[in-house]
N, C-alpha and C positions, 0 to 999 in steps of 0.2 A: 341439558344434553351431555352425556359421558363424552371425555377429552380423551378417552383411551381406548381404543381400540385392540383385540388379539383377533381377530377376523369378526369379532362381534361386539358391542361395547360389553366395555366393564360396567356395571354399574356401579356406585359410588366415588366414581371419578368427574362428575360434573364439577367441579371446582379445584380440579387440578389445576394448579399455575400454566399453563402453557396456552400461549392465546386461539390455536388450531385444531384440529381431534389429528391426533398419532395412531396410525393404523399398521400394526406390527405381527406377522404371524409368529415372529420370534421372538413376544414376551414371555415372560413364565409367568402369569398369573398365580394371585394367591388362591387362597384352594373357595374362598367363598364366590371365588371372580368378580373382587368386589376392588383390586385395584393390583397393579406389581412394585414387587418390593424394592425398593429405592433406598435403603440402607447400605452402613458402613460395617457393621460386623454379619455375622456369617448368615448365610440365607436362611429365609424365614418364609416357606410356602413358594420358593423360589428360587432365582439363580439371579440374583440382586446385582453381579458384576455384569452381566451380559445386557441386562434389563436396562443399568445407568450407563452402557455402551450404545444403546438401539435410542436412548432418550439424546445423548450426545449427536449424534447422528442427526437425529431431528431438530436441532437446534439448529445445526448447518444449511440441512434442506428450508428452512424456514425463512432465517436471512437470503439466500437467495432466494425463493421464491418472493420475499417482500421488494428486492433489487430489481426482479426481475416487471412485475406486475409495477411499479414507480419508471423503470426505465420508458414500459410501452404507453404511459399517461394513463393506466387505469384509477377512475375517483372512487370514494365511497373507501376507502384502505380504512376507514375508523374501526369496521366492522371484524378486523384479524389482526389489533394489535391489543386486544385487553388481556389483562394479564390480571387475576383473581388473583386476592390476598393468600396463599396459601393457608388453610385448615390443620389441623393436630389429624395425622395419620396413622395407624400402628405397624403401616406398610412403609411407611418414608422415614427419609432423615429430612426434616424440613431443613438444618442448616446447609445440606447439599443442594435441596433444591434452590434456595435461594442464591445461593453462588455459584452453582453452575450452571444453573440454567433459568433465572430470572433474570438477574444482573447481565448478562450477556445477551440476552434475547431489547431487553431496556437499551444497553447502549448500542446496541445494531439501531433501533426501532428511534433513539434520539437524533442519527445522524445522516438518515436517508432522507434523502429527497422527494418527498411523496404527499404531503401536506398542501392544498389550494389554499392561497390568501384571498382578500375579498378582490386582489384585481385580476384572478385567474392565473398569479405567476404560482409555480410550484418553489416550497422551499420545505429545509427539514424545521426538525423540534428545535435543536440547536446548530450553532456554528460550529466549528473544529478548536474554536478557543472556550466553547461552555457559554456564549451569550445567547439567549434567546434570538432566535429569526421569527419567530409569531408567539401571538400570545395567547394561549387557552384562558377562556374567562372561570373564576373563580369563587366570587359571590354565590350566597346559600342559597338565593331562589332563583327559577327560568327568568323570571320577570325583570329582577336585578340584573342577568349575567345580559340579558336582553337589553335594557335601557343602557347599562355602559356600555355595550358593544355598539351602538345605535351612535354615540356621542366619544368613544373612540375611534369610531371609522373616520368619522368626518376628520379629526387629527392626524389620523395616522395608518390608512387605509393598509398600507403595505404588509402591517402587524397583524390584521386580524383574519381571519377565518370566513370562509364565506358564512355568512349568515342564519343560511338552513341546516348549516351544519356546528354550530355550539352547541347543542345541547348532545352531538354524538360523538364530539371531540371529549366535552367536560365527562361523559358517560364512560367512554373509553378508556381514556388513559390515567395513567394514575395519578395520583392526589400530587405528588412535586412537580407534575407540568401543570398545571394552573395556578399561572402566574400570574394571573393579571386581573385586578379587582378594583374599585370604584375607590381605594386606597392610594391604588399607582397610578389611577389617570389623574385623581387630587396631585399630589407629585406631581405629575407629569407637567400639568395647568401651572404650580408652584413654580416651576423653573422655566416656564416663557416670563416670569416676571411682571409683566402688563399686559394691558388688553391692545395695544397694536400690534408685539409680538406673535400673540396667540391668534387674532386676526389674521397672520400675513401667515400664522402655519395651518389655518385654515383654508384662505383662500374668500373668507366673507367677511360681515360684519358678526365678530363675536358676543354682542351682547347675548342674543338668545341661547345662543348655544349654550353661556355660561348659564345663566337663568335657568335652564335645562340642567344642567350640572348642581347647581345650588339647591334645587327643589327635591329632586335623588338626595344630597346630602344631609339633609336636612330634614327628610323626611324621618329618618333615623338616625336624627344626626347625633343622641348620645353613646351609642355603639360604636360608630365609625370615630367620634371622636375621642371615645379612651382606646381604642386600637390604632388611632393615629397619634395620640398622646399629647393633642397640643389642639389649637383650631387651624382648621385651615388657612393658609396664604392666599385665600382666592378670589376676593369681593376687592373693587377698583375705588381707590379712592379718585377725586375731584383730578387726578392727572392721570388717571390710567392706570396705577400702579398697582400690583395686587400686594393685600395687608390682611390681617385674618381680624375676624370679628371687634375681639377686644381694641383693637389699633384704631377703628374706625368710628369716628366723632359726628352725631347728627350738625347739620349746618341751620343750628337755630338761630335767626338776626344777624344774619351775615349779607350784608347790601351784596347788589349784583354787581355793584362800580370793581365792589372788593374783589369777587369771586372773577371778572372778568380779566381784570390785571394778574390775578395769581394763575389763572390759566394760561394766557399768555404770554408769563415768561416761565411757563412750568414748573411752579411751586406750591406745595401744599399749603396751607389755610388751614384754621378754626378759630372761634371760640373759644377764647379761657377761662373760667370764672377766677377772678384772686381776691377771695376775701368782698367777696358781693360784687365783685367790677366785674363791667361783663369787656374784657380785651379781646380785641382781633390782631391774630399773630400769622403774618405769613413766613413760612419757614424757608429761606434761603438756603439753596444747597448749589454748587458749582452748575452751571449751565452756558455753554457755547450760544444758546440760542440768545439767553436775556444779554451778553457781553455783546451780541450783534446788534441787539435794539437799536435805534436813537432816541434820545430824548424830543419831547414833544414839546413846543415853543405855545402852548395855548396855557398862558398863565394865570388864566382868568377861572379856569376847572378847576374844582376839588378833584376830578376822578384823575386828570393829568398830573397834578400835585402831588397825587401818591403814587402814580405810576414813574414820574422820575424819581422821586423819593427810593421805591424799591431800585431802578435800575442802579441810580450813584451807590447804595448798599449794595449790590453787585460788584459793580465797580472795586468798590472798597474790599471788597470778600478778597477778592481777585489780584488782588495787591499784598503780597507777603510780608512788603516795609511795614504793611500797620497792622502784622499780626500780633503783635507784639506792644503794639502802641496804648498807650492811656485813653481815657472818652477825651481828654480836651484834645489829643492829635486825628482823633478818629471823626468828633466832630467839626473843627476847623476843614478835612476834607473834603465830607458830607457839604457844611454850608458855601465853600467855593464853588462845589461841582453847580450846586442849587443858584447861586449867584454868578457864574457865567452863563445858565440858563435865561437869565433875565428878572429873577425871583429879589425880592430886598430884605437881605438879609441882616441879621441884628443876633452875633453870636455872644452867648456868655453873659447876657444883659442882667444886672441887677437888678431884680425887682420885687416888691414886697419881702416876706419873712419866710423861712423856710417853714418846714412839717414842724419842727418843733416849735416854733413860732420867735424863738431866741433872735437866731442870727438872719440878716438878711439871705433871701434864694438867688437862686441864679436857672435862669431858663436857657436851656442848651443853644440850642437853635429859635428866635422866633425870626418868623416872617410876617412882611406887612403888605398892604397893600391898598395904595391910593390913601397913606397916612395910618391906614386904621388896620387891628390884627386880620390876620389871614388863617394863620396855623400857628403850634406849639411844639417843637419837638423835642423831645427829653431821651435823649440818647444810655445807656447804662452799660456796663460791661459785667456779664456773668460766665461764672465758671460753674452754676449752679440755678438752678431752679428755688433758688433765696424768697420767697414770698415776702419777707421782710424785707431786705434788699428793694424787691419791686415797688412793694405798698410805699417805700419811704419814696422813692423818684413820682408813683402818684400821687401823694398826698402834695407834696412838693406844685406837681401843675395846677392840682385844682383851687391850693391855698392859692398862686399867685395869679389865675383866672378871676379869683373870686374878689382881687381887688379895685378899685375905681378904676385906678389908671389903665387896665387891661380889658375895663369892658366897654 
């Protein structure tokens, strides 16, 4: 449909930049009546100064009439703010029209008030500081801008667009208000961190939700992931926490006793392999919760045994005199806490040959029980991931396991 009107349309102004039809008995038409001349030097089929006076003009009636139609709650406004890429004219100065009358028609049209979110409040395109107030969906297909909007609401209701109206927002307005893509709800998931954050900004249980999210990503997930440039922070490890793919370790032959304590005082766990040894490593990190524990008086459990074991490593984390301290100060600590427990303890004990089979070993910690071994503990201090290092402290227990006196 022509955007220009002289009591009749022009025709060849259907892709005039201006979102309305301007209907003007005082344009000067060019002589094919195929558009008015909008230029900066002398007229051409026209009276070019009067022409970019009357278009002026309509620019002002335009913002009010959008103030006016938002002021009285009228919906559906998608349909009178598109604004066509302007075309190559022989009648215009395209760099006029874009700065007089694009650019001003855009920032009127970003700051009114006149936009339904999904909870029925009215708001604009942006704030008065340039932050987004809703978020036009931006993904290539209906189907995508669909399923993120679907799994954005549930987050963040406030942000988004009634529903039946995405695809006449995305249709409408131009290409730098669609801001919002299955890119920035990734983000957005990234920075709740874990899965009870994102729960409590939910309002549910997030498992599915994210499940929902991960199958969308995933489904194309080599495009989304060179355009996010890295993998996502989004899959929860064994404590909640979100970690992106690479970070995240199957839990093969990891007893439940294991998995049960590490959840409990909330710390992660795996599997290591070091040179064919399959180690269980639970990773200690500061925690109020495990420092509140109490030790458990049931001496007789392996599964308790390890679970004071991590808590007095707790303990000891928690203590800044022995950050600094040697294994013999670190374990002297360890096997008190374990022998005011009740445990019988035997630190530093000489026994059999070390890894090289030279010099007598020495086992850090053992404990006994009812005369006979219980456990072995072999404490080490690293400033590094030394597999050498480690293999010499294992080799170490299994030489001195493997002697008489210890079996």
């Amino acid at each position: 449909m022509p955007r220009i009107f002289c009591d009749f349309p022009l025709l060849g102004t259907n892709d005039f930049s201006f979102p309305v039809v301007v209907n003007s008995p005082l344009f000067n038409p060019t002589e094919p009546r195929d558009g008015i001349p909008l230029i900066q030097s002398e007229r051409s089929g026209g009276d070019s100064d009067e022409n970019r006076n009357r278009i002026s003009e309509a620019i002002a009636l335009y913002n009010t009439m959008l103030d006016y139609l938002s002021s009285k709650g009228y919906r559906d406004l998608y349909n009178i703010v598109k604004i066509s890429e302007q075309s190559e004219k022989y009648w215009l100065d395209s760099n006029w029209v874009e700065q007089a009358l694009v650019q001003p028609i855009k920032e009127h049209i970003r700051t009114t008030t006149f936009i339904h979110n999904s909870l029925d409040e009215v708001c604009s395109l942006y704030d008065v500081w340039g932050t987004s107030s809703i978020f036009i969906m931006k993904d290539e297909t209906p189907e995508h801008r669909r399923k993120v909007w679907e799994l954005s609401n549930r987050l963040m209701p406030a942000m988004m667009t009634r529903k039946n109206e995405i695809e006449h927002w995305y249709n409408s307005l131009w290409v730098e208000c669609r801001n919002f893509g299955i890119i920035d709800l990734i983000k957005e998931v990234e920075g709740c961190g874990d899965l009870e954050t994102l729960s409590n900004r939910l309002g549910c249980d997030s498992i599915k939700w994210l499940n929902d999210l991960i199958i969308l990503l995933y489904h194309n997930s080599s495009k989304f992931i060179v355009e996010l440039g890295r993998n996502p922070a989004i899959l929860p490890n064994q404590c909640g926490d979100f970690l992106p793919l690479d970070k995240i370790y199957a839990e093969n032959n990891i007893g439940e006793t294991y998995k049960d304590i590490a959840f409990a005082i909330e710390a992660e766990y795996e599997n290591v392999d070091i040179s064919g040894r399959n180690v269980f490593v639970i990773k200690l990190k500061n925690s109020n919760k495990a420092l509140s524990m109490n030790f458990t008086k049931d001496l007789g459990s392996q599964e308790a045994f390890v679970k004071n074991l991590v808590l007095a490593c707790f303990n000891l984390q928690a203590r800044k005199h022995y950050s600094d301290a040697n294994e013999d100060e670190r374990n002297d600590y360890i096997g008190d806490i374990l022998g005011a427990i009740g445990y019988t303890i035997k630190d530093q004990t000489r026994r059999g040959s070390s890894s090289s089979g030279k010099d007598s070993g020495e086992l850090d910690i053992f404990v006994s029980k009812d005369g006979l071994p219980f456990t072995v503990i072999e404490a080490m201090n690293l400033d590094s991931l030394s597999t050498s290092n480690i293999n010499k402290h294992l080799d170490k227990i299994f030489s001195l396991l493997d002697r008489k006196d210890n079996s």
